[in-house]
N, CA, C and O atoms as CSV, one atom per row, in Angstrom:
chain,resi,resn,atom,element,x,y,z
A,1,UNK,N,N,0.832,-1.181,0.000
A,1,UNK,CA,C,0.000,0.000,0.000
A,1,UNK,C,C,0.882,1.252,0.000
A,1,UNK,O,O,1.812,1.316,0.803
A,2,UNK,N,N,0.600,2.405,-0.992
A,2,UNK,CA,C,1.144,3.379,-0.775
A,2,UNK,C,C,0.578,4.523,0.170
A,2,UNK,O,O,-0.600,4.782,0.418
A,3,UNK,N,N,1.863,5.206,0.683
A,3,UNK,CA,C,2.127,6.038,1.779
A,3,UNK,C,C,2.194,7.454,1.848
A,3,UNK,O,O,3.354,7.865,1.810
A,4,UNK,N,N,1.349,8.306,1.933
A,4,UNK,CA,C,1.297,9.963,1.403
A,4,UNK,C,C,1.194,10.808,2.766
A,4,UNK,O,O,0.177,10.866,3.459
A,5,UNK,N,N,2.291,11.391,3.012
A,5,UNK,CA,C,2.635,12.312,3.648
A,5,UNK,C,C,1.700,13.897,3.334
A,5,UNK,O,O,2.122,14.772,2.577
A,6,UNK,N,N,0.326,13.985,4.141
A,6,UNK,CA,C,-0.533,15.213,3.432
A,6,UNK,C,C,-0.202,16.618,4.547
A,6,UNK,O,O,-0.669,16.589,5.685
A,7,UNK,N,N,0.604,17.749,4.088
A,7,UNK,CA,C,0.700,18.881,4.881
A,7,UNK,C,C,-0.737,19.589,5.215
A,7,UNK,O,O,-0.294,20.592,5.774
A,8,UNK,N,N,-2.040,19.734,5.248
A,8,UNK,CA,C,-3.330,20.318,5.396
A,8,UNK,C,C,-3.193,21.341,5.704
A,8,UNK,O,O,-4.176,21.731,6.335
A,9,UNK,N,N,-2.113,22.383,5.551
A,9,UNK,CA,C,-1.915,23.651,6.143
A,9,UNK,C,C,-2.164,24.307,5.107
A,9,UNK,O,O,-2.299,23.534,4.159
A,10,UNK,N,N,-2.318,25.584,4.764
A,10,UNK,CA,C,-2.586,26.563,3.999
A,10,UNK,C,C,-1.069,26.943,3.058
A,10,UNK,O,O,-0.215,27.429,3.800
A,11,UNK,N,N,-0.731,26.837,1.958
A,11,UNK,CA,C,0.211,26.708,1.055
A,11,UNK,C,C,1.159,28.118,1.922
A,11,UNK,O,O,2.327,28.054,2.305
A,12,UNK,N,N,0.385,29.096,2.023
A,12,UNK,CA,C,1.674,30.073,2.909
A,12,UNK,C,C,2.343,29.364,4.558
A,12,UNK,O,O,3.428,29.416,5.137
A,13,UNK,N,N,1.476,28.953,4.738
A,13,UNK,CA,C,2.568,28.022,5.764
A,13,UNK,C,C,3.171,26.721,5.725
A,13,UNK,O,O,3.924,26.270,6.589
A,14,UNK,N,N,2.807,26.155,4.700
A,14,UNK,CA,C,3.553,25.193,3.959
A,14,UNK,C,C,5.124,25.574,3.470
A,14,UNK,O,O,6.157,24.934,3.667
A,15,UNK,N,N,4.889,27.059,2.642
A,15,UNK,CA,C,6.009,27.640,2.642
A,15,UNK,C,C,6.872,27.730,3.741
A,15,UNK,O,O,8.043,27.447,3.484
A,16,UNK,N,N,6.601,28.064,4.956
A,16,UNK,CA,C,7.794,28.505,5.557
A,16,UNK,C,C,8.246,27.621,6.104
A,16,UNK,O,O,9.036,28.035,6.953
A,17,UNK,N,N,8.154,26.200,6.079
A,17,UNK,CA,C,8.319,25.166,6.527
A,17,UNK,C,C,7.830,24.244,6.612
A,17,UNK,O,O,6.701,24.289,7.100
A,18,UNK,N,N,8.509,22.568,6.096
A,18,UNK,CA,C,7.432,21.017,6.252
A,18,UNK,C,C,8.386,20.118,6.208
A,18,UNK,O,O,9.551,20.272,5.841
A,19,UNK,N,N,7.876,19.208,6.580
A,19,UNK,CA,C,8.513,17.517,6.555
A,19,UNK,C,C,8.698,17.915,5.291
A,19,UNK,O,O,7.980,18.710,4.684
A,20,UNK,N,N,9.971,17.193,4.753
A,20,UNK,CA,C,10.486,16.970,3.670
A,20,UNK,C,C,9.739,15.990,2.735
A,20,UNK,O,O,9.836,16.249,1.535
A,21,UNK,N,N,9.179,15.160,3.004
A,21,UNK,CA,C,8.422,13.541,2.780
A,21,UNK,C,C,6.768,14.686,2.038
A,21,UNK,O,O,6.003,14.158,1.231
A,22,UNK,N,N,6.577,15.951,2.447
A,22,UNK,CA,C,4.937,15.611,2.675
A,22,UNK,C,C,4.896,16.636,1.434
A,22,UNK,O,O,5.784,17.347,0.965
A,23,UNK,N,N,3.820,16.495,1.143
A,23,UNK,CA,C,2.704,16.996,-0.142
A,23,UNK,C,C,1.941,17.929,0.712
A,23,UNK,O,O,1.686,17.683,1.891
A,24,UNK,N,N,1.603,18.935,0.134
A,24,UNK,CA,C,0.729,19.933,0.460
A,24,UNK,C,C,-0.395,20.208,0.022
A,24,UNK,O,O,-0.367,20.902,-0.995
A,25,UNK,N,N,-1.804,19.814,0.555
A,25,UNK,CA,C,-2.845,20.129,0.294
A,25,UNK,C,C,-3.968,20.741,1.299
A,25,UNK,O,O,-4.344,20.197,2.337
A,26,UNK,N,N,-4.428,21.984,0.782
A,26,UNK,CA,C,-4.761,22.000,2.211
A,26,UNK,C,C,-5.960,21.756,2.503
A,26,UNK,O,O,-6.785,21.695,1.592
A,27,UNK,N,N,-6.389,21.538,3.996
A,27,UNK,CA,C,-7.614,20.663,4.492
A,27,UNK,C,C,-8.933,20.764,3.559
A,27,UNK,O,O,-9.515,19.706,3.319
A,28,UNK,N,N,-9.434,21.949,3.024
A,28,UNK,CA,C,-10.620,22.308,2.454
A,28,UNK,C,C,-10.661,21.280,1.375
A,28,UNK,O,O,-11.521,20.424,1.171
A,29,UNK,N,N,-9.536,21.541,0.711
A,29,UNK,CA,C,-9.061,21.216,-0.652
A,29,UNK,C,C,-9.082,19.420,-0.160
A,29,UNK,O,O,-9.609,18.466,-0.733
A,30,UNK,N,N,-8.676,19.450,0.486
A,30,UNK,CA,C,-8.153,17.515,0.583
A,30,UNK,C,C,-9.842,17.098,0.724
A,30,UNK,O,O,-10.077,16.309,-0.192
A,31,UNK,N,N,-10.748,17.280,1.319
A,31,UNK,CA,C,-12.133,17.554,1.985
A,31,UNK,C,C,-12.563,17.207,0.468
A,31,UNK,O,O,-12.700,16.070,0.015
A,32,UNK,N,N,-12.793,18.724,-0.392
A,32,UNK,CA,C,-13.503,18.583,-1.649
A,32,UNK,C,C,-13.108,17.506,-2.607
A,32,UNK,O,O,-13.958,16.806,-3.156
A,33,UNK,N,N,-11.283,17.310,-2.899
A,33,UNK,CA,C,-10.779,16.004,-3.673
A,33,UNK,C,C,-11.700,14.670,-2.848
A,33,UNK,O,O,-12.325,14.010,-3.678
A,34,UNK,N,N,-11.822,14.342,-1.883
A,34,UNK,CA,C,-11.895,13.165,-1.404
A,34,UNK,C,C,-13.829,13.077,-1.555
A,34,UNK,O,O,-14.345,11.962,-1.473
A,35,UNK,N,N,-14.692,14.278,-1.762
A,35,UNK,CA,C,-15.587,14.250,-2.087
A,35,UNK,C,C,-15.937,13.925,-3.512
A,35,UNK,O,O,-16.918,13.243,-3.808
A,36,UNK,N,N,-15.176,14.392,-4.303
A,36,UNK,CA,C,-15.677,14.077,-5.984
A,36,UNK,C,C,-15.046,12.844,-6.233
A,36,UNK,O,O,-15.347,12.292,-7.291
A,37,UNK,N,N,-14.060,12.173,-5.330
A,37,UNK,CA,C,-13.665,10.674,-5.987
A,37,UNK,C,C,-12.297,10.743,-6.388
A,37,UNK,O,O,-11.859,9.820,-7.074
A,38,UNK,N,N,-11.312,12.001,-5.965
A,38,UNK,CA,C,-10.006,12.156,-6.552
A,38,UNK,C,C,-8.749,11.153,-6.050
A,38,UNK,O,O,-7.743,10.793,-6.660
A,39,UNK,N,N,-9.321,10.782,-4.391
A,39,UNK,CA,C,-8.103,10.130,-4.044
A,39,UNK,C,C,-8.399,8.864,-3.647
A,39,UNK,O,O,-9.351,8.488,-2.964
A,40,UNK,N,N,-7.315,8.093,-4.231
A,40,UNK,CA,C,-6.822,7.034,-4.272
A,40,UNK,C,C,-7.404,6.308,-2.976
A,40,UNK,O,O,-7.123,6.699,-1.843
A,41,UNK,N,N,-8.095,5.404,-3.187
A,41,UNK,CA,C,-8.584,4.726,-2.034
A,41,UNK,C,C,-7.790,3.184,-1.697
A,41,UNK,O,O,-8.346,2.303,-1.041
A,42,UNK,N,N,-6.598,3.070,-2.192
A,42,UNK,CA,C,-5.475,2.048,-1.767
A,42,UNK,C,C,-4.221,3.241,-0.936
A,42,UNK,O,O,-3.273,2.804,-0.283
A,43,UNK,N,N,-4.351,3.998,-1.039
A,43,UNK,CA,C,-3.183,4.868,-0.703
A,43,UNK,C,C,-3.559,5.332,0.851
A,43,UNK,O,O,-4.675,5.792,1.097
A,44,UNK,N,N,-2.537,5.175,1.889
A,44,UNK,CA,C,-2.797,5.674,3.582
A,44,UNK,C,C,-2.400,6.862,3.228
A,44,UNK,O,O,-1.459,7.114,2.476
A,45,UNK,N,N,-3.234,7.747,3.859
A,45,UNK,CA,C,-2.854,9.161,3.339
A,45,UNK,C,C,-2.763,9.659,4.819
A,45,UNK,O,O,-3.829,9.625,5.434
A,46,UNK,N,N,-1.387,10.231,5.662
A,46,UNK,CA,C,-0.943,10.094,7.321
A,46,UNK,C,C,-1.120,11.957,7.271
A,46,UNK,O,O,-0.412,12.654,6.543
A,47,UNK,N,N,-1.859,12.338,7.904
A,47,UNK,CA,C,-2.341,13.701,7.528
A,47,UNK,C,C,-1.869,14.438,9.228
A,47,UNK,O,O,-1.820,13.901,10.335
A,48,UNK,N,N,-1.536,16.086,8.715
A,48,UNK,CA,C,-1.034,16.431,9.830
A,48,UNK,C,C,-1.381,18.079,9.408
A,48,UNK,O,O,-1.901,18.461,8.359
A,49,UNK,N,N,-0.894,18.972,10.640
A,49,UNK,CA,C,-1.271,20.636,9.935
A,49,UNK,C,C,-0.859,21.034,11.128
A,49,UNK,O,O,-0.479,20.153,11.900
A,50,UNK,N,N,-0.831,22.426,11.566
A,50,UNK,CA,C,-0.120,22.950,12.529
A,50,UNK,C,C,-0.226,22.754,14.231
A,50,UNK,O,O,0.657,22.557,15.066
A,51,UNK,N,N,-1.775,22.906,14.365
A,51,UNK,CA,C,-2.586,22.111,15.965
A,51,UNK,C,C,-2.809,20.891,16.221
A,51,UNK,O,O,-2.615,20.192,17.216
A,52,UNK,N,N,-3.538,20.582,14.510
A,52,UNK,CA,C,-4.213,19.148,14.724
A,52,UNK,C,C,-5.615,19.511,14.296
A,52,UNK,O,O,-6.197,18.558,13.778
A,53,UNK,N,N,-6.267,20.544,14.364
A,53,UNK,CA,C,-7.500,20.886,14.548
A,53,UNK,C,C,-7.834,20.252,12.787
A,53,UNK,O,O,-8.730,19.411,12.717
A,54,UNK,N,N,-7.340,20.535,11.853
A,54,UNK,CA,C,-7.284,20.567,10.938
A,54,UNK,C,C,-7.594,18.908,10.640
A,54,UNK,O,O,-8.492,18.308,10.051
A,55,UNK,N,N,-6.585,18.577,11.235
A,55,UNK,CA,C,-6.421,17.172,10.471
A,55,UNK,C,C,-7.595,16.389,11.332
A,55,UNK,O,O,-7.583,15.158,11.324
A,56,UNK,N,N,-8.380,16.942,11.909
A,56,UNK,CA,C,-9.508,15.957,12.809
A,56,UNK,C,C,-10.917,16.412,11.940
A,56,UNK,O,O,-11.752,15.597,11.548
A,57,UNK,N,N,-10.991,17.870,11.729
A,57,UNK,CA,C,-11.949,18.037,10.425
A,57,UNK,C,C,-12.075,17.511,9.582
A,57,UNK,O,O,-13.227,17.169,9.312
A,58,UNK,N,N,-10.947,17.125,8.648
A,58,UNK,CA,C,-10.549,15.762,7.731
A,58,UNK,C,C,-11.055,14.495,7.830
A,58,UNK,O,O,-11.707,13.843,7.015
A,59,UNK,N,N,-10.701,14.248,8.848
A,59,UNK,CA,C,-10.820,13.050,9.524
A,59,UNK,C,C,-11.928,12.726,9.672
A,59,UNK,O,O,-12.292,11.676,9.142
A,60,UNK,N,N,-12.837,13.494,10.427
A,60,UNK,CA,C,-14.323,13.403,10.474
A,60,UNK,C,C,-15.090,13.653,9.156
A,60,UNK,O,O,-16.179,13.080,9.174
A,61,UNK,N,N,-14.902,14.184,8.273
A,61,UNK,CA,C,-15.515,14.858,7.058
A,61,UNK,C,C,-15.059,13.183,5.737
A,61,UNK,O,O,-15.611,13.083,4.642
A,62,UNK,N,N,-14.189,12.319,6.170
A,62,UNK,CA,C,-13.826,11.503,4.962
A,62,UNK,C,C,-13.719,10.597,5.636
A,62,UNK,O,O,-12.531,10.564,5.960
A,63,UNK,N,N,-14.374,9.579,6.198
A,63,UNK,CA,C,-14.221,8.797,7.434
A,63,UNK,C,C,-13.706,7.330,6.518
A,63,UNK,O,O,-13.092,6.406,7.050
A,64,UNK,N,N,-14.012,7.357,5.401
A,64,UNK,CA,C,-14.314,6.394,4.308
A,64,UNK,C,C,-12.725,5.681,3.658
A,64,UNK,O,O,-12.474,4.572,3.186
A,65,UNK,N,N,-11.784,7.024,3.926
A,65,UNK,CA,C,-10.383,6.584,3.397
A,65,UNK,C,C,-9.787,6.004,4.838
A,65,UNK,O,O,-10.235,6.012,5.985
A,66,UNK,N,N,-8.493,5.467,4.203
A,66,UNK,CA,C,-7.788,5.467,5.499
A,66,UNK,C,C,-6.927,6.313,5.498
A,66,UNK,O,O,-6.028,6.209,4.663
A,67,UNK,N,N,-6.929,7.401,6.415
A,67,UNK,CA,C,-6.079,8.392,7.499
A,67,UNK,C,C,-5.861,7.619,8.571
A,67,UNK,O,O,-6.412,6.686,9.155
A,68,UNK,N,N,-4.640,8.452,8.682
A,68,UNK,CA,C,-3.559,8.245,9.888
A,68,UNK,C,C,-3.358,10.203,10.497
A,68,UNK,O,O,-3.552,11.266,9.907
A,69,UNK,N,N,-3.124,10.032,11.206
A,69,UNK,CA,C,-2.992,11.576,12.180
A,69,UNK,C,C,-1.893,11.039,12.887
A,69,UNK,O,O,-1.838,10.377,13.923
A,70,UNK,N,N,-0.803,11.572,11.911
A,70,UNK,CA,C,0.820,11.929,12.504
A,70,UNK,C,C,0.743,13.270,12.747
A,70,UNK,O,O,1.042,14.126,11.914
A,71,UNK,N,N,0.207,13.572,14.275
A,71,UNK,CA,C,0.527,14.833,14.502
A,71,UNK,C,C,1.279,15.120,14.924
A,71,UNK,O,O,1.543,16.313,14.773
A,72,UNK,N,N,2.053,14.426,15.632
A,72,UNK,CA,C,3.008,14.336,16.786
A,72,UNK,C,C,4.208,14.164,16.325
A,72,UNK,O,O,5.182,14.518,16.988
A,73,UNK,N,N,4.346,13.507,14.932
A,73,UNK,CA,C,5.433,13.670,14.406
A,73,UNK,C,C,5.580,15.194,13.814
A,73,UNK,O,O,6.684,15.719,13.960
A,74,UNK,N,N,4.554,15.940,13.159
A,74,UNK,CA,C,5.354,16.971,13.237
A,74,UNK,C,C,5.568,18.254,14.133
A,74,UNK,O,O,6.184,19.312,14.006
A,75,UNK,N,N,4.595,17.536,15.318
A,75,UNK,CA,C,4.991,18.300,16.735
A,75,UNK,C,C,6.098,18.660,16.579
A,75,UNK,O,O,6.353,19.863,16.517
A,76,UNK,N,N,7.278,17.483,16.450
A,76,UNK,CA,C,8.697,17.068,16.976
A,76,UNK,C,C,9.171,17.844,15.593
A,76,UNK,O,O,10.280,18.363,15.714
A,77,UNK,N,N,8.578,18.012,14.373
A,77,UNK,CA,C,9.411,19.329,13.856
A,77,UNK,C,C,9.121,20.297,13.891
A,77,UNK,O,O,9.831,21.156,13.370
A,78,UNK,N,N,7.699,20.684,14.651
A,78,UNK,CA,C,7.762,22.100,15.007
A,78,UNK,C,C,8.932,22.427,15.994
A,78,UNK,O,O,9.771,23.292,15.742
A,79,UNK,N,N,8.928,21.631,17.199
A,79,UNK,CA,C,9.920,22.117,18.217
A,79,UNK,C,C,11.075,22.668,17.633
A,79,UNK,O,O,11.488,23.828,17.657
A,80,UNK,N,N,11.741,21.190,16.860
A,80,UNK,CA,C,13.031,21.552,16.148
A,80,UNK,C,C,13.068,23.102,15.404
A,80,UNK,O,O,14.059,23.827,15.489
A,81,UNK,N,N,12.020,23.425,14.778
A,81,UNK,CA,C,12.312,24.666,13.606
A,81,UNK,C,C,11.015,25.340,13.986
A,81,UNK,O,O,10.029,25.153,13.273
A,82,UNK,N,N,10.945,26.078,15.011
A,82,UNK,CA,C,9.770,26.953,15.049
A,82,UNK,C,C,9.958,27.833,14.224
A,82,UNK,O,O,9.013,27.863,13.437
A,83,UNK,N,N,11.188,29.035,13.871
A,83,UNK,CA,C,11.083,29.369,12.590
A,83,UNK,C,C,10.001,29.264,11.352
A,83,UNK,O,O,9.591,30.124,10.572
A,84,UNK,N,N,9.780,28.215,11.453
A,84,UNK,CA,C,8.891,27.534,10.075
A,84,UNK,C,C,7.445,27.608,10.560
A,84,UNK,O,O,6.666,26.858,9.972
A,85,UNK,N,N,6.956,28.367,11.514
A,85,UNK,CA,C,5.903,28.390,11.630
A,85,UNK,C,C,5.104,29.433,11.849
A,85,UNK,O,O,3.889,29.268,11.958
């Protein structure tokens, strides 16, 4: 099964910093793709964004894919590089 690293943050804070691994889409947007049939329903798509708040809207709104909520992993790069946020 393939493995997609989803940033859900808003492309200007995507900019100033992300996991290297992740794709940027942000929550609304991931929401509407996963409504018309865009994403891949073999693919774990491990979704994350700056609080969390984000990625639980997701979560609840597409209950149908499989998500994962690595938030905590990028807790551990916020700490490292607050800069980027």
């Amino acid at each position: 099964m393939n493995e997609v690293v989803v940033d859900l943050r808003t492309r200007e804070e995507y900019a100033k910093g992300h996991l290297s691994e992740s794709v940027n889409i942000p929550h609304t947007e991931f929401i509407e793709k996963a409504h018309r049939g865009e994403l891949d329903k073999d693919t774990s798509y491990l979704l994350h964004c700056r609080s969390g708040g984000r990625v639980g809207i997701v979560m609840e709104e597409v209950k149908d894919l499989q998500l994962q909520n690595i938030q905590e992993r990028f807790n551990e790069y916020a700490r490292e590089h607050p800069e980027s946020l």
